[in-house]
C-alpha positions in Angstrom: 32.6 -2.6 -38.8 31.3 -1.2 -42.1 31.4 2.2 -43.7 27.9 3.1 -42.5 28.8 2.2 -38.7 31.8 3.9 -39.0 30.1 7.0 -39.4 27.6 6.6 -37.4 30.3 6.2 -34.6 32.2 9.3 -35.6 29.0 11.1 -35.6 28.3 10.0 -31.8 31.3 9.9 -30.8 31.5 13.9 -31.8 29.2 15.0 -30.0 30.3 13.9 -26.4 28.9 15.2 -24.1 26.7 16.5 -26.5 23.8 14.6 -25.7 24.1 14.2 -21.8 24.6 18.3 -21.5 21.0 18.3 -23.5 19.5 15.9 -21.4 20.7 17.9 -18.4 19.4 21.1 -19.6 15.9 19.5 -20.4 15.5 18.2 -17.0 16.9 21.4 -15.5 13.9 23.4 -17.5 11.4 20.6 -16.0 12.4 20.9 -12.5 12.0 24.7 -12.5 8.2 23.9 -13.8 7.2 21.9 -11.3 6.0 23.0 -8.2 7.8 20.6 -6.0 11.0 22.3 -6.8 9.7 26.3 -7.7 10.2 27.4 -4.1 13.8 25.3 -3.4 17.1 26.8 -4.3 18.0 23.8 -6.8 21.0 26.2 -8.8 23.8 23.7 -7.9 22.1 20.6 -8.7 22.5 20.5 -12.4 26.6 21.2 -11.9 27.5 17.8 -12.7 31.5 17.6 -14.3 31.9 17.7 -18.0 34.2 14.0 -17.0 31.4 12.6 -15.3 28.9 13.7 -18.2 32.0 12.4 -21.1 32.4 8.8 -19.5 28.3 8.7 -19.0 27.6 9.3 -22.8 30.8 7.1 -23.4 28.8 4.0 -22.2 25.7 5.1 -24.1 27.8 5.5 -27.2 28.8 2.1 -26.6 25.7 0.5 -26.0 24.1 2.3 -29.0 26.3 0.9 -31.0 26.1 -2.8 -30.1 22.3 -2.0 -30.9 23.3 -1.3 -34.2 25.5 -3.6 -35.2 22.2 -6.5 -33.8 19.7 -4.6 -35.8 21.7 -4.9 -39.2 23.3 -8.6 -38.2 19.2 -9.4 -37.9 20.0 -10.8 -34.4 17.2 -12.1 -32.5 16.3 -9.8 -29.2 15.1 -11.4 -25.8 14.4 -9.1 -22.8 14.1 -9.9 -18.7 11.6 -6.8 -18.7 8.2 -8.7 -18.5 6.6 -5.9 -20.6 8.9 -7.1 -23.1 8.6 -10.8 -22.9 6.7 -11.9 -25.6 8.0 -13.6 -28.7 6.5 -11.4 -30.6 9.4 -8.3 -29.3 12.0 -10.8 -31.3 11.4 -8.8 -34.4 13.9 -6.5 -35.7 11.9 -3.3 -35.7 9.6 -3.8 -32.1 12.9 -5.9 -30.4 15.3 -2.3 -31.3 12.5 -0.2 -30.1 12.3 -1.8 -26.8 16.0 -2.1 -26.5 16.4 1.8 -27.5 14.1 2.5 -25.0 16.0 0.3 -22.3 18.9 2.2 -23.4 17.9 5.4 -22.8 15.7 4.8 -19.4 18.9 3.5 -17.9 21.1 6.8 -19.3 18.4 8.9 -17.3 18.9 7.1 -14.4 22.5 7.1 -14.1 22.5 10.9 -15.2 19.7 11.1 -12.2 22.2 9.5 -10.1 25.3 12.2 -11.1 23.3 15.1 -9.9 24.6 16.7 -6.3 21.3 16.9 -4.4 22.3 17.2 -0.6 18.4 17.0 0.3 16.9 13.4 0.1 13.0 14.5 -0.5 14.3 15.9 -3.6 16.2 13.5 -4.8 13.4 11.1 -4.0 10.9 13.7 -5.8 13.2 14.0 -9.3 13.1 10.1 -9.1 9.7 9.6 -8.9 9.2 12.2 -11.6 11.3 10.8 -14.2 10.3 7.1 -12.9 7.1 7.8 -13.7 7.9 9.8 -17.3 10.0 6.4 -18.2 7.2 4.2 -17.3 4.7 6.3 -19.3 6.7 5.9 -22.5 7.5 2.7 -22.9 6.4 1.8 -26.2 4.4 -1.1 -24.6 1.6 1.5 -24.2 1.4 2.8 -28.0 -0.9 0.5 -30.0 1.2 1.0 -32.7 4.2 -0.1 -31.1 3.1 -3.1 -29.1 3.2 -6.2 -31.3 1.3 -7.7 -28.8 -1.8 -5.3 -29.1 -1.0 -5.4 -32.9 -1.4 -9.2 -33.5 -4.1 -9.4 -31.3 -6.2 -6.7 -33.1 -5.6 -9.0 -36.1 -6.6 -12.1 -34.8 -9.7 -10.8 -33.6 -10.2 -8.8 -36.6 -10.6 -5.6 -34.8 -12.4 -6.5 -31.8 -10.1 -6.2 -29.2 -10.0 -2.8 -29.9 -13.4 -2.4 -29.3 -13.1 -4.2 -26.1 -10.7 -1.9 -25.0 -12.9 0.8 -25.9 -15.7 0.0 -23.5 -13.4 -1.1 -20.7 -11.7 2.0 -20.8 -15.2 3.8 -21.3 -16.2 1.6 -18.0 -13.2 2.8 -16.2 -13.7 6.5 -17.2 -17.3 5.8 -15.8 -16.1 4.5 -12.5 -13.0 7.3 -11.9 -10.6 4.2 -11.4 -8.4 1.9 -13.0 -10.5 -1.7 -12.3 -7.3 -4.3 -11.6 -9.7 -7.2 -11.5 -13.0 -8.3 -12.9 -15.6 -6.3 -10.9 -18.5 -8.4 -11.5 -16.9 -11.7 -10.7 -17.0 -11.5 -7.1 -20.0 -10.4 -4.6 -19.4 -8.9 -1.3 -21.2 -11.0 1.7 -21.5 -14.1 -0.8 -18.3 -14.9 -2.2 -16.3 -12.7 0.0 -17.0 -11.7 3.3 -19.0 -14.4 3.8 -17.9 -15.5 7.7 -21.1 -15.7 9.3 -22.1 -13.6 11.9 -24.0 -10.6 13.0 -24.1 -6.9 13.6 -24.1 -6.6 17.4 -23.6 -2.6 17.7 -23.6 0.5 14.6 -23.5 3.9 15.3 -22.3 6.9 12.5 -18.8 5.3 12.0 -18.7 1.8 12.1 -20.9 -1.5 12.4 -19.7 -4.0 15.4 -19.6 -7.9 13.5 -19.6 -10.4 16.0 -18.5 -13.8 14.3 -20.2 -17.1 15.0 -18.2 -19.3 16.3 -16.3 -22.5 14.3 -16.2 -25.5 16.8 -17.7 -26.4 21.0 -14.9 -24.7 22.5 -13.4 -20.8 22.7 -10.8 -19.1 24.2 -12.0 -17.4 27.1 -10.6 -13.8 26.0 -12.1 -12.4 22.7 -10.0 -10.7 20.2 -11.2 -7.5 18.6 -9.6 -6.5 15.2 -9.2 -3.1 13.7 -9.0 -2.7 10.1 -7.9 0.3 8.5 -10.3 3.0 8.0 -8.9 3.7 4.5 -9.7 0.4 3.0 -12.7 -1.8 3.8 -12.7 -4.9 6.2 -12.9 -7.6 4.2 -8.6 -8.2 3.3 -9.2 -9.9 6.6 -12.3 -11.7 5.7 -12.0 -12.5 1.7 -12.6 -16.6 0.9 -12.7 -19.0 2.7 -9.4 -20.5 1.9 -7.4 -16.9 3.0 -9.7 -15.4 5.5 -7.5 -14.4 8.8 -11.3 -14.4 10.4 -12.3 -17.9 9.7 -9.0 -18.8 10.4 -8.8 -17.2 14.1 -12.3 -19.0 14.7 -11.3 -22.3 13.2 -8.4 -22.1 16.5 -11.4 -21.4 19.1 -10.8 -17.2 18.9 -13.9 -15.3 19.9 -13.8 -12.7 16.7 -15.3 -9.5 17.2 -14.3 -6.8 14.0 -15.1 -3.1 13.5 -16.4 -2.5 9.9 -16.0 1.0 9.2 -18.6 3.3 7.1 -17.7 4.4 3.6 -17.7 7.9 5.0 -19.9 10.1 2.6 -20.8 14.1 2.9 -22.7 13.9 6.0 -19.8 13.1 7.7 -17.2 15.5 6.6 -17.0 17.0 10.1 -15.6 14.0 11.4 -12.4 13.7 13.6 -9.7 12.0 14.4 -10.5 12.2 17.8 -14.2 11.2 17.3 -13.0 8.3 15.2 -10.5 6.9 18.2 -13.1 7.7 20.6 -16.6 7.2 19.0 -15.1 4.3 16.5 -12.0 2.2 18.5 -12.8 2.4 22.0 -16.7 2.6 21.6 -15.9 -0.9 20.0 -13.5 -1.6 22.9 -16.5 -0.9 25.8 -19.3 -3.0 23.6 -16.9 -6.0 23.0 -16.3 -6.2 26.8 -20.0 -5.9 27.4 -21.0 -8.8 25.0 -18.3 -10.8 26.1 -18.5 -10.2 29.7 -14.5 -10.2 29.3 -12.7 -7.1 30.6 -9.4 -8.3 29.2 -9.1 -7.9 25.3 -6.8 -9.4 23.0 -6.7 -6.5 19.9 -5.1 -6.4 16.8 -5.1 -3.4 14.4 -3.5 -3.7 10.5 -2.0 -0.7 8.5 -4.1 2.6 9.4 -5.8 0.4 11.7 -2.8 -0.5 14.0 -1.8 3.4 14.2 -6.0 4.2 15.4 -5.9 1.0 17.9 -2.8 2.3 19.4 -4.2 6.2 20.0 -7.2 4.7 21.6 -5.3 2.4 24.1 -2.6 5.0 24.7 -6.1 7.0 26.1 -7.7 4.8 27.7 -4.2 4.4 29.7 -4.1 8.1 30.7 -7.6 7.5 32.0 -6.2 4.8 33.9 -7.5 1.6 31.9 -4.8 -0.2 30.9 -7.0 -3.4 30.8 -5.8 -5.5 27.3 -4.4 -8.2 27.4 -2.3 -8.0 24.1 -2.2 -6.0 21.0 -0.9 -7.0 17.6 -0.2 -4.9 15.1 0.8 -5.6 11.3 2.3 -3.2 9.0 1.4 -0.5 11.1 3.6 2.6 11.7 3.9 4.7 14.8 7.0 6.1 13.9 6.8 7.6 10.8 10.8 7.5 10.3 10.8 6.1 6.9 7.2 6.2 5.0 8.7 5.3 1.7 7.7 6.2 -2.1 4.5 8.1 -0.4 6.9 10.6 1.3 7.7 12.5 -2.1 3.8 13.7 -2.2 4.1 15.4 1.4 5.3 19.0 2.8 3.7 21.2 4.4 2.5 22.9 1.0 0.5 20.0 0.5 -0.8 19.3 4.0 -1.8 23.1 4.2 -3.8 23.0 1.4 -5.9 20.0 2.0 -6.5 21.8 5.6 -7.4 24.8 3.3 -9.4 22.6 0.9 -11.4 19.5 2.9 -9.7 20.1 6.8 -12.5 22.7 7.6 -9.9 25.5 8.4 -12.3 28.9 7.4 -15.0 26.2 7.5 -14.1 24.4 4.3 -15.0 20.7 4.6 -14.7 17.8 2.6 -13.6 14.2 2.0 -10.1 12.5 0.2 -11.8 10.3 -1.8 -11.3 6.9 -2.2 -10.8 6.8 -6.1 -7.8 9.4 -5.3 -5.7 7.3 -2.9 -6.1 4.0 -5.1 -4.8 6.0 -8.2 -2.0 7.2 -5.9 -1.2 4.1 -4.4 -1.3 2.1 -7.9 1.2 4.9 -9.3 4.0 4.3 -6.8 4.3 0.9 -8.9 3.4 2.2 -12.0 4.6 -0.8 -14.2 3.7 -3.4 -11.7 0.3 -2.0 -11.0 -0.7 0.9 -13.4 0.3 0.4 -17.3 0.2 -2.9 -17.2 -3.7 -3.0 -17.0 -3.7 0.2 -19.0 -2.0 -2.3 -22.3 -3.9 -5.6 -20.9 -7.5 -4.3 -20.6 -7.4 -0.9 -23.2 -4.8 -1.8 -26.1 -5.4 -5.8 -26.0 -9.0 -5.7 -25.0 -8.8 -8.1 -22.2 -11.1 -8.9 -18.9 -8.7 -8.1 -15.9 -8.7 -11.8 -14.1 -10.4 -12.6 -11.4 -8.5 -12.0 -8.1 -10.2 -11.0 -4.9 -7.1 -9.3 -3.3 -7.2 -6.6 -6.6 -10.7 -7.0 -6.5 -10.7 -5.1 -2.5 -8.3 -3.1 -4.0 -10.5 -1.5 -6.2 -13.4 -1.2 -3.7 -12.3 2.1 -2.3 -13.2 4.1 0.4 -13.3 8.0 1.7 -11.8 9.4 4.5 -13.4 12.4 6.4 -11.5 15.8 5.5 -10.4 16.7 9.2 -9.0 13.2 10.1 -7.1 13.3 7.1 -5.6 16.3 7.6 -4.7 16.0 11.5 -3.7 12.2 10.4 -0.9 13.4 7.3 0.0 16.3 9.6 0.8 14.5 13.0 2.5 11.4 11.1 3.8 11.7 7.6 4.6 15.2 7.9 5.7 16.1 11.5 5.9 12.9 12.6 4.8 13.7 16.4 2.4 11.1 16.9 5.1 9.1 19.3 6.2 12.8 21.1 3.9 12.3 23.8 2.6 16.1 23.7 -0.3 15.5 21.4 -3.7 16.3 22.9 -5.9 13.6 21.4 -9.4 12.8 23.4 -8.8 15.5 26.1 -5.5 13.7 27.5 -2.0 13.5 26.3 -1.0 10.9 23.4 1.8 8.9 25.1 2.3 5.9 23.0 4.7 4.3 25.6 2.2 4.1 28.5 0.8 1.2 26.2 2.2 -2.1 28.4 0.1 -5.1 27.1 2.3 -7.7 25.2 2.8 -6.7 21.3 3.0 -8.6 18.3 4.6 -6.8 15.7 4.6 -7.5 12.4 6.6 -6.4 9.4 6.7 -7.3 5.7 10.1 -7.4 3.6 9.0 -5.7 0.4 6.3 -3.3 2.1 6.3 -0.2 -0.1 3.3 1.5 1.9 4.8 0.9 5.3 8.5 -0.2 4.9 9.6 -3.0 7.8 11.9 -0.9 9.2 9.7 1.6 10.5 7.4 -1.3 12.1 10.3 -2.2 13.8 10.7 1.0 15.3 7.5 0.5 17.3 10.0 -1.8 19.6 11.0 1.1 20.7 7.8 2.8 22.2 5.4 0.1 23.2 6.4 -0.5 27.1 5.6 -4.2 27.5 6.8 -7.6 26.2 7.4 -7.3 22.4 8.0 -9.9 19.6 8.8 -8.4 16.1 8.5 -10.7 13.1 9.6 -10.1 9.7 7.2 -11.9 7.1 8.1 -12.2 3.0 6.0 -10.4 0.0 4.8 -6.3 0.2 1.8 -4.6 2.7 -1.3 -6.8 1.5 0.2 -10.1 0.3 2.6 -10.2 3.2 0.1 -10.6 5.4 -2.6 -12.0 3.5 -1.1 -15.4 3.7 -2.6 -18.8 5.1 -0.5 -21.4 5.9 -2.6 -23.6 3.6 -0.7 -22.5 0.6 3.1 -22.8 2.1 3.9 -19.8 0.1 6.9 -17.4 1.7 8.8 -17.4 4.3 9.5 -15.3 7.7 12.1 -14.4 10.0 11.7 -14.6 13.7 14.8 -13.8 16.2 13.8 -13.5 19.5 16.2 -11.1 20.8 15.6 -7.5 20.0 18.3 -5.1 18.8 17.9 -1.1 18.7 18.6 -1.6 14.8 16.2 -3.5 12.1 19.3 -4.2 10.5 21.1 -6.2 13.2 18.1 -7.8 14.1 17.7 -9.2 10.6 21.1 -10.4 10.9 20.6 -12.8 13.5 17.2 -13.3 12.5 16.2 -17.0 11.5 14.4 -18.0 8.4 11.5 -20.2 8.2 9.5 -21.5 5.3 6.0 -20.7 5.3 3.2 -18.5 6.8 3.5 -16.2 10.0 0.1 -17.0 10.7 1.1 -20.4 12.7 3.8 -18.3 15.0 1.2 -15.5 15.2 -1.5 -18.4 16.6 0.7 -19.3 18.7 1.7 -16.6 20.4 -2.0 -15.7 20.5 -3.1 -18.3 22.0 -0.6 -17.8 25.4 -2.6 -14.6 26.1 -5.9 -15.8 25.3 -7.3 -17.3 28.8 -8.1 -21.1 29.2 -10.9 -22.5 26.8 -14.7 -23.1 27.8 -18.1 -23.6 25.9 -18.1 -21.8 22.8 -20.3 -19.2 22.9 -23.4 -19.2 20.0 -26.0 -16.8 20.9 -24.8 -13.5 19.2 -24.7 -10.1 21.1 -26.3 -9.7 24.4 -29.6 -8.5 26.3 -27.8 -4.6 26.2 -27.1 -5.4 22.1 -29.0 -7.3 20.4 -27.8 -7.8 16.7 -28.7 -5.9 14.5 -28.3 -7.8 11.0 -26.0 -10.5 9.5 -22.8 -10.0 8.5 -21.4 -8.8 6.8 -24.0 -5.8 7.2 -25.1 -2.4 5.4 -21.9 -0.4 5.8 -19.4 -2.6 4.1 -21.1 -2.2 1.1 -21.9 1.2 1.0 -19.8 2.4 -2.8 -17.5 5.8 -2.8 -19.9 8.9 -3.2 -18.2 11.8 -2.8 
């Protein structure tokens, strides 16, 4: 160690805990900004031991210095951090920035982690806050400290900086960040392109009817529920990984609610009108068309939660009439609703009631542009800066990719359904007490005794697995829970064709996820074939397909995919 070093360690070394103690105060001084934490007694939190700070800044002290002693031996740098990756992060000056930054994201953390905060929400919340302060300033998103951007500004003489300009200019335009090329891909050509026809519309929703694939169909239809926050087509994107042309291509009859990209005419709509008017309206015209009283039904995300309410009514009025429901990454117990939880209290939900609820007769709609932005912030590297560098520092097209291409094409939810739907489940999580009035009856999840497939996925962020498994626990009838691979939309976005993933099926259920899992037996591959399957048991005996669409009481209306689907957000 030279002269120069050894200073530089005295100088560190001198300060302990010098450095930790001002890092402590700064984020003491943020918290007591932010409204999160203005109204919380947070006094003890910051009382972390002067030991615990020494040994923290000890390790820094350390690592510092082997940063040092690489950037004057010229060493070459290499990083694991994708955002890092690039050859071009070997040089001295960009390869110690990076590494300096590494350095001190991981001090926050583990100085995160020494606070004494009893109350999970608010550890969860100073997390997420200095998670998403880390990801901001990586030096990735500077121009002038991304290499990357640099080199190709050069190579192109300037003009991926213009490119970067008008993409950024297009986004600003559009009030989103655009994950994939927006013009590549055509609704009702390239995807949600099934054929069929619109059999039934009213306000809320259009009733698709699919033709079918094939001479012969199951005798018992299947009616699908998407969510109501997203549009239909995840189900229904190419031809390749579309669960509808799929589920035909077995012999399923396939009838799917598309719902309306709710605009201001319908900002007095409900929760109850959207179980009532929206699920089981589609529910009584399926059974017409079909002449089937018996109902297979499957409901995904949101989706799963609404088909559940509207067969939990229909029970209390004495129609327990399906003959299974599946339901995939769906919660009805709201036990653990992951990284979304930090955003909730009752602050929050009281002031959206105040704002767009229609409490003193204030009504509005949570826009779709809103909840994307949300959503792609809970992954902030993974699904946020990234594009921010690729598309506005680098200049480049987003690729093509139809699942990020739905993404993107958001929808609005009616003010007063999406204040009784954060209230009842994210916040108070009473949708499974059984003394909710919903529809003029009681909500009693467990009066619902049709056969259930459940579905989790391992890496689900929006709806974690183990709060899918819960709904073991309050549907009443024969259950089979299976765990599939990948997060909420690639986990079950995932033909069979591709042999991508794997799942976990055990066939004996335990009152914990975890011991389940356990036991649980891996298998490479999609769900999809164990879903068909099981499907197929509780779908009658097969007969003439059927290829006339609709029925003398509904004719169809239009082909699929129809008007609503591509109605854009308005707010």
């Amino acid at each position: 160690m030279d002269i120069n070093q050894n200073s530089l360690y005295s100088y560190w070394s001198g300060q302990t805990p010098f450095v930790a103690n001002l890092c402590l105060q700064q984020l003491r001084f943020g918290v007591m900004q932010h409204d999160w934490f203005k109204d919380c007694d947070n006094s003890e939190w910051f009382n972390v031991p002067s030991e615990s700070l020494e040994l923290l800044q000890t390790e820094f002290n350390q690592d510092w210095m082997k940063l040092g002693q690489q950037m004057l031996s010229q060493q070459d740098f290499s990083f694991k951090d994708r955002r890092f990756s690039s050859e071009n992060w070997n040089n001295p000056v960009f390869g110690s920035l990076a590494t300096f930054y590494l350095l001190n994201s991981s001090f926050l953390l583990k100085l995160l982690g020494l606070l004494p905060i009893d109350d999970k929400k608010s550890k969860d919340r100073l997390y997420y806050l200095v998670e998403q302060m880390i990801a901001a300033n990586a030096p990735s998103n500077f121009l002038l400290s991304n290499p990357d951007a640099l080199k190709r500004a050069f190579e192109t003489q300037g003009v991926s900086l213009l490119s970067g300009l008008l993409h950024l200019a297009s986004d600003l335009q559009d009030g989103k960040l655009r994950q994939s090329d927006k013009d590549h891909f055509e609704v009702g050509k390239s995807l949600a392109a099934t054929p069929g026809a619109i059999v039934f519309e009213n306000e809320l929703f259009q009733l698709i009817q699919y033709t079918p694939i094939g001479t012969t169909q199951y005798k018992k239809p299947l009616l699908i529920v998407p969510p109501a926050i997203n549009k239909y087509y995840v189900l229904d994107l190419q031809p390749e990984n579309s669960l509808v042309r799929h589920l035909l291509e077995q012999g399923h009859q396939v009838f799917l609610i598309s719902w309306r990209n709710f605009g201001q005419q319908h900002v007095h709509v409900t929760w109850d009108q959207i179980v009532q008017d929206g699920v089981i309206s589609a529910l009584r015209v399926t059974r017409a068309i079909s002449g089937e009283r018996q109902l297979n039904t499957m409901g995904f995300c949101i989706g799963g939660t609404l088909l559940s309410c509207a067969l939990a009514v229909l029970a209390a009025r004495g129609d327990r009439d399906i003959a299974s429901i599946s339901l995939f990454a769906t919660f009805l117990d709201y036990l653990d609703t992951g990284p979304i939880n930090v955003f909730v209290d009752e602050k929050m939900v009281a002031e959206k009631e105040r704002t767009i609820g229609g409490q003193d007769g204030k009504y509005g709609l949570f826009t779709g542009e809103d909840m994307g932005n949300t959503f792609s912030l809970l992954r902030p590297n993974e699904l946020w800066w990234n594009y921010n560098v690729d598309k506005y520092l680098k200049g480049q097209k987003p690729r093509a990719f139809d699942l990020l291409f739905w993404n993107n094409d958001s929808t609005n939810m009616p003010g007063p359904m999406y204040c009784w739907y954060i209230r009842h489940t994210y916040l108070q999580n009473d949708l499974k007490s059984g003394e909710l009035d919903l529809c003029g009856v009681k909500l009693n999840l467990n009066t619902i005794e049709a056969p259930a497939y459940i579905l989790g996925t391992q890496d689900d962020h929006i709806v974690p697995w183990r709060s899918t498994y819960a709904s073991t626990a309050i549907l009443s009838g024969p259950k089979r829970f299976i765990l599939g691979g990948s997060g909420h939309i690639a986990g079950v976005i995932n033909p069979p064709a591709k042999k991508k993933r794997n799942y976990w099926v055990n066939e004996t259920l335990s009152k914990s996820p975890d011991t389940w899992f356990k036991s649980a037996t891996e298998h490479p591959g999609s769900w999809w074939t164990d879903w068909f399957a099981w499907l197929d048991k509780h779908s009658g005996e097969k007969r003439p397909a059927v290829t006339d669409m609709g029925s003398a009481e509904y004719p169809p209306i239009e082909a699929a995919p129809g008007r609503y689907v591509l109605e854009k957000s308005k707010p």
